[in-house]
C-alpha angles and dihedrals in degrees: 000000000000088000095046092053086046091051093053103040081054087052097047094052089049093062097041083055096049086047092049093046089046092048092044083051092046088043098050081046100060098047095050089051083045093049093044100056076047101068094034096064086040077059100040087047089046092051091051092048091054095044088053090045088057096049088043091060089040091046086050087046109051081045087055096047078045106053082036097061084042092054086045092058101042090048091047090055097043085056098049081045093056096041087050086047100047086044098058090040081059098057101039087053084056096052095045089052089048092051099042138123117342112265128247086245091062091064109131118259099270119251131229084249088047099060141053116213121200135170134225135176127246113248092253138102117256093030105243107168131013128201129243123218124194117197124199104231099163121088090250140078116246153169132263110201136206105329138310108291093219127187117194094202137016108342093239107061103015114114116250103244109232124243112228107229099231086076099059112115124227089243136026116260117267106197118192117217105289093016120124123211120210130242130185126208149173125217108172141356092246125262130063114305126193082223091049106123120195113229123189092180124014123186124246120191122179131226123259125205092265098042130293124358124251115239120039138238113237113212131193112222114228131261118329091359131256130282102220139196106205084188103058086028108118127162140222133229124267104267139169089239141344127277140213115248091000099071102031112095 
């Protein structure tokens, strides 16, 4: 009876023994199948993560190509804009330079009311030549064309004293308000001459653009008069000021 207890709690050990080993195996089965859908959907996630990663980028790149050839564009316009538009400043500057302020060649031909007269002599003994200031006495600037026509004696009858050529200045003379010009001329050959006149005023008209000016300048001679030679009288240009060689004669 002792044997046979013995018998059957070794058996029943046996048999706990064999249940516990077959449940440890199940058991480590089951965890190795679970870890392993476990890292295959950590796999699987990664994968799309990394697929959506990559088409992101693409995506941001193709936005970027896109905005790139835009902001081309747009640049490339606003320069062609702003070429068309310098361009066209440039010229306009240049038309409004060419068509400016009038110049001063454009004065006016000066008037006998636009202009003083007054005589000097030359610093010599016997007095030979004498020199003619006008003066601008108008508010404008003018012209003062060709020479002085001068007449030593009544206007009507007095010869015109003729200009020497040598005299005569590239360009007319252009005088600002307040400004003289300049005219040479000789009177006598020096000495006492039988046709020598005494003049105490002689008379001095302009040119106008058309031939001489209507109205005359009155000038008082200097000091004591001039003895004139109409006949050996001549006249200078109009000039800013005289010159050496030019205006002797």
């Amino acid at each position: 009876m002792r044997t046979h207890h013995k018998s059957s709690v070794l058996a029943a050990a046996a048999i706990a023994a064999l249940s516990l080993g077959l449940t440890a195996c199940g058991g480590t089965d089951t965890g190795a199948k679970d870890a392993g859908s476990a890292s295959a959907s950590q796999q699987s996630s990664g994968n799309a993560s990394a697929g959506s990663t990559d088409k992101g980028t693409a995506a941001a790149g193709e936005a970027d190509q896109t905005a790139a050839k835009s902001g081309s564009g747009s640049t490339g316009g606003s320069t062609a804009t702003g070429g068309t538009s310098g361009g066209t400043g440039t010229k306009g500057s240049t038309t409004g330079a060419s068509t400016g302020g009038k110049s001063s060649a454009e004065a006016p031909a000066c008037a006998y009311g636009d202009i003083k007269v007054t005589a000097a002599k030359a610093d010599e003994v016997p007095t030979e030549h004498i020199v003619l200031t006008a003066t601008n006495t108008s508010g404008s600037a003018c012209t003062l064309l060709q020479y002085p026509l001068i007449a030593f004696g009544p206007i009507q009858t007095a010869k015109d004293v003729p200009a020497v050529a040598k005299s005569k200045p590239a360009a007319p003379i252009v005088v600002k308000p307040g400004a003289p010009a300049y005219a040479n001329v000789r009177i006598a050959l020096g000495g006492t001459h039988e046709d020598n006149k005494v003049v105490k005023t002689f008379n001095v008209n302009l040119f106008a653009p058309e031939g001489p000016a209507e109205g005359s300048i009155v000038v008082q001679a200097p000091a004591g008069g001039l003895a004139v030679d109409e006949a050996a009288a001549k006249t200078g240009y109009w000039t800013y000021e005289l010159r050496n060689g030019a205006d002797e004669f």
